[in-house]
C-alpha positions in Angstrom: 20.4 -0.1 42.7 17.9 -1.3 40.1 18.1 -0.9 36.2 16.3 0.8 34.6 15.9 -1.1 31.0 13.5 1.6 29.7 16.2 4.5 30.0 19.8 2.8 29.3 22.6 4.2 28.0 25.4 2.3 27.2 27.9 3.2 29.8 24.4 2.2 32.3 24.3 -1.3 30.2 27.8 -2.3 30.6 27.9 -1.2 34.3 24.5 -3.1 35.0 26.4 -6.3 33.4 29.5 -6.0 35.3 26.7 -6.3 38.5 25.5 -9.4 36.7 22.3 -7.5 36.4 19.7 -10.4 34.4 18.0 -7.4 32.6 21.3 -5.6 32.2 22.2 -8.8 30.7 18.8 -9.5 28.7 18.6 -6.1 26.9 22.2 -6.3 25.9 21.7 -9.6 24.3 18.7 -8.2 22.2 20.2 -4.9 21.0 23.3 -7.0 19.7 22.2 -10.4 19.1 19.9 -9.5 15.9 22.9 -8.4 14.3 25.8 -10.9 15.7 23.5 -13.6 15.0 23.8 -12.1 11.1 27.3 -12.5 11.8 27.5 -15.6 12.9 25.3 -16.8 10.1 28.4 -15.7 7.6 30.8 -17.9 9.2 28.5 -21.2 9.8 26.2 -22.6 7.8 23.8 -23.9 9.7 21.0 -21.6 11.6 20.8 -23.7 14.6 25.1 -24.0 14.8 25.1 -20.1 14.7 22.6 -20.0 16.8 25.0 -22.3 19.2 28.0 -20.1 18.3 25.5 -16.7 19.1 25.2 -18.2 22.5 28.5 -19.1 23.4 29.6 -15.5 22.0 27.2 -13.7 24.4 27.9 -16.0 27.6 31.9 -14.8 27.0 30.9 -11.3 26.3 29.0 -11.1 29.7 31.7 -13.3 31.6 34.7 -10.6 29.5 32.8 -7.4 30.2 34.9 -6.3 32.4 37.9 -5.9 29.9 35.7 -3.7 28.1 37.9 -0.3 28.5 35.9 2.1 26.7 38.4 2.6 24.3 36.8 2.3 20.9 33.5 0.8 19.7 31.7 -1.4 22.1 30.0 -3.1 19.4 32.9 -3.8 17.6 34.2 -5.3 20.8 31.1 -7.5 21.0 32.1 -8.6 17.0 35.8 -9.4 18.3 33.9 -12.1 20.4 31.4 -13.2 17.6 34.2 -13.6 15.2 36.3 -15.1 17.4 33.6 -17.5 18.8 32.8 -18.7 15.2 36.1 -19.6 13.8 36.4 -21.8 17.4 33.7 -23.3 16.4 35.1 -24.0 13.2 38.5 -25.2 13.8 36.3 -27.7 16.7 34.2 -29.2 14.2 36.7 -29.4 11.3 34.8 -27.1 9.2 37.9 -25.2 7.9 39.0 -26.3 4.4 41.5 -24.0 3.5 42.4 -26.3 0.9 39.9 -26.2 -1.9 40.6 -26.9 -5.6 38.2 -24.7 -7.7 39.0 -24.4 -11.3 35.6 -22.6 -12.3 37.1 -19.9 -10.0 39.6 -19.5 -12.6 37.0 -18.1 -14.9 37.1 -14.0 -15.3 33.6 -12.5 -15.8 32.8 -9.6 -18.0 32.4 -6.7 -15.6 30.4 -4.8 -17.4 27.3 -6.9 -17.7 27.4 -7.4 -14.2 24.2 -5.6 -13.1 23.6 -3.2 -9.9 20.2 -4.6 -8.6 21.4 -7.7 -6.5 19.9 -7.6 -3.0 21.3 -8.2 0.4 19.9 -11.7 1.0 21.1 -12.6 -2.6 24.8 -11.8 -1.8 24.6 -13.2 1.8 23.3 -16.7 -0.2 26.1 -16.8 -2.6 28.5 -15.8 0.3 27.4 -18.7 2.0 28.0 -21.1 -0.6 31.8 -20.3 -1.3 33.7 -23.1 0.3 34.4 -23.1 3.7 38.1 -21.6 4.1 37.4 -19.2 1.0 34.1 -18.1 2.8 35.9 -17.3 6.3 38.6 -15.4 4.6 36.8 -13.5 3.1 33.9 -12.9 6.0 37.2 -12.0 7.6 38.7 -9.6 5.2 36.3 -7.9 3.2 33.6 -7.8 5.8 35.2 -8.0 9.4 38.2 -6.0 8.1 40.7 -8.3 9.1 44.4 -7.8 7.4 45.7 -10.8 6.2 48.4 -10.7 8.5 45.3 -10.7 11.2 43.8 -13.5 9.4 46.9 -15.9 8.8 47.4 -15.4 12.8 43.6 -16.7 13.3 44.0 -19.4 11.1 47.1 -20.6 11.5 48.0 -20.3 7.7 50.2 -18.0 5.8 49.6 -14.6 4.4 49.8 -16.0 1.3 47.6 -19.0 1.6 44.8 -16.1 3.2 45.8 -14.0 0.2 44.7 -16.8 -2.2 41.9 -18.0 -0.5 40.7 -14.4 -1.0 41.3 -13.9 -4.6 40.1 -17.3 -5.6 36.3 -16.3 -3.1 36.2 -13.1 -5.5 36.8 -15.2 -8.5 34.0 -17.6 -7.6 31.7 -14.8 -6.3 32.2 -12.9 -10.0 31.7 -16.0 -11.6 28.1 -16.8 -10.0 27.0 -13.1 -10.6 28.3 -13.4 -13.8 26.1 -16.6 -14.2 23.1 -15.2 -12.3 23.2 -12.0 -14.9 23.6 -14.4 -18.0 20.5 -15.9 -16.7 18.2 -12.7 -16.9 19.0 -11.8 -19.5 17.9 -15.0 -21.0 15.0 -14.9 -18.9 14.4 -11.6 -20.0 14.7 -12.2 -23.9 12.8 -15.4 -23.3 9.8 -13.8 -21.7 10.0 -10.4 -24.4 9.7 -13.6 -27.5 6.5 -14.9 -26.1 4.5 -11.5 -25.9 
C-alpha cells in the first residue's frame, strides 16, 4: 500500500511509520520538527547541538513508534522524546550545573514597572542565558510542565534542589526584565530631552 503524503491523517502517519514508510517518515519529521527543534533550542545552547539532539529525538521517535498507544496527545509524546533526548545530551556533555551561585538573583524587581510588550524571541534570549541547571528546570517546569517530583527524578537531584533552581531562574529572569525596562525608559527620556 502506498502513502499518500498529500491526504494524511494522523492515525495514516503513525501507521505508515510503523511500515518504515520514508515519506511516512519524512512528513512526520517536518510537521514536528519546526517546533521540537524550538524545543530543543531551550535546553541547548548551541543551534547545531540542538540540531544534533533534534536528530537523535526523531530517529528514537521513529525506532519507539510503536509504543505510541493512542492514549493522549501524539505530539506531546513526540515532546516526551525531545525533552528526554536533550537532557541526555546534557548530562553526556556535562552541561548540567545545577550548582550556580547567583547573588544578583537575589535582587526583587519592582513589578509594577515591568512592561507588557516583550516579544517571544526576547524571552526565549533571556531564557537561554539563565545558567544551565536554572535554565533546564525551568524549561522543565514552567514550560514542559514537569512537577518537581518529575524533575528531581530526571535530574537526579532533590525536590528541593529543583525547587530552588526554579525560584532563583524567576529571580534572575525578573531581574533582567527589570533591567531591560530601566533601560527604556532611559532610552525613552533620553530621546524625549533631545527633541
Amino acid at each position: 500500500m502506498q502513502f499518500n503524503i498529500y491526504r494524511a491523517t494522523q492515525n495514516e502517519l503513525i501507521n505508515g511509520c510503523l511500515r518504515r514508510d520514508n515519506s511516512a517518515q519524512r512528513l512526520l519529521y517536518e510537521t514536528y520538527s519546526p517546533r521540537m527543534y524550538g524545543l530543543c533550542c531551550r535546553y541547548v545552547k548551541d543551534s547545531m547541538d540542538a540540531e544534533d539532539v533534534l536528530v537523535g529525538a526523531f530517529t528514537k521517535i521513529f525506532e519507539k513508534i510503536h509504543q505510541f498507544k493512542n492514549e493522549g496527545s501524539f505530539e506531546g509524546w513526540i515532546r516526551k522524546i525531545v525533552v528526554n533526548e536533550a537532557l541526555t545530551y546534557l548530562r553526556r556533555h556535562r552541561s548540567m550545573y545545577l550548582e550556580i551561585d547567583l547573588e544578583q538573583a537575589d535582587y526583587e524587581p519592582d513589578y509594577q514597572s515591568l512592561g507588557d510588550h516583550l516579544e517571544a524571541e526576547d524571552l526565549l534570549s533571556i531564557i537561554q542565558a539563565l545558567p544551565t541547571g536554572y535554565r533546564i528546570v525551568f524549561n522543565l517546569y514552567a514550560i514542559d510542565g514537569y512537577s518537581h517530583k518529575e524533575i528531581a527524578d530526571q535530574l537526579g537531584i532533590s525536590e528541593n534542589t529543583s525547587k530552588s533552581q526554579l525560584s532563583r531562574a524567576r529571580a534572575y529572569l525578573q531581574k533582567v526584565l527589570a533591567e531591560q525596562e530601566s533601560k527604556k525608559k532611559k532610552k525613552i527620556s533620553s530621546d524625549e530631552s533631545t527633541t
